[in-house]
N, C-alpha and C positions, 0 to 999 in steps of 0.2 A: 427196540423191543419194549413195548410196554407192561408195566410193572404187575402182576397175577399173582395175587394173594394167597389163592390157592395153590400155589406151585412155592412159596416159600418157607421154610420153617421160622421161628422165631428167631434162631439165632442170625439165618442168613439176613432176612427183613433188618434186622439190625443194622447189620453191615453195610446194606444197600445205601439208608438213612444215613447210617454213620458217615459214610461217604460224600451222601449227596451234599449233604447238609451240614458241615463240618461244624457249623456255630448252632446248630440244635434244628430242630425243626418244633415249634413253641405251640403250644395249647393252651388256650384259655374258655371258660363257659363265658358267653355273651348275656345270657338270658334263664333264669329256671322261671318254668311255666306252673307247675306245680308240688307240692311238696311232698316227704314222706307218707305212706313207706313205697310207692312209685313215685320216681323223681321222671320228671321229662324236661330239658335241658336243650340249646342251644349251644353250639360248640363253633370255634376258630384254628383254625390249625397253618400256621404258615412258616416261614423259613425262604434262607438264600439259599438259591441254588446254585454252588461254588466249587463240587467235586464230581465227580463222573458220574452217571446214573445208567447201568446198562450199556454202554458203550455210545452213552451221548455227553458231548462235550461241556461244563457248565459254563452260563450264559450270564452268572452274576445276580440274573433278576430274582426279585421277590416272588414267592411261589404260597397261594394260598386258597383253603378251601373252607365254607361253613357244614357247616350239619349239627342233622336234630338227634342225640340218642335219649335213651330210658335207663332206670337202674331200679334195682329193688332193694 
């Protein structure tokens, strides 16, 4: 079953994470593009995947994704 953002509350989403990811799943910004008072940013998000996720088994491996968000 893959993971639907919209179908989870923040507490559960936690759980999923807290689960999967038992040694955290880490963020860090790669890159800011521009500055205040819109920031636009480059982001990293990765983690071991070592605890269940949805009823799949974990696989040990490194698990990670980029993206770009905004803030005001």
């Amino acid at each position: 079953m893959p993971y639907k953002a919209n179908e989870e509350t923040f507490e559960s989403s936690h759980e999923v994470f807290k689960s999967a990811f038992p040694r955290g799943f880490a963020w860090e910004v790669i890159k800011v593009y521009t500055g205040p008072p819109e920031i636009a940013f480059k982001f990293r998000h990765w983690g071991f995947f070592e605890g269940p996720f949805k009823g799949h088994a974990p696989t040990g491996n490194m698990v990670q994704f980029f993206g770009l968000g905004t803030l005001k």
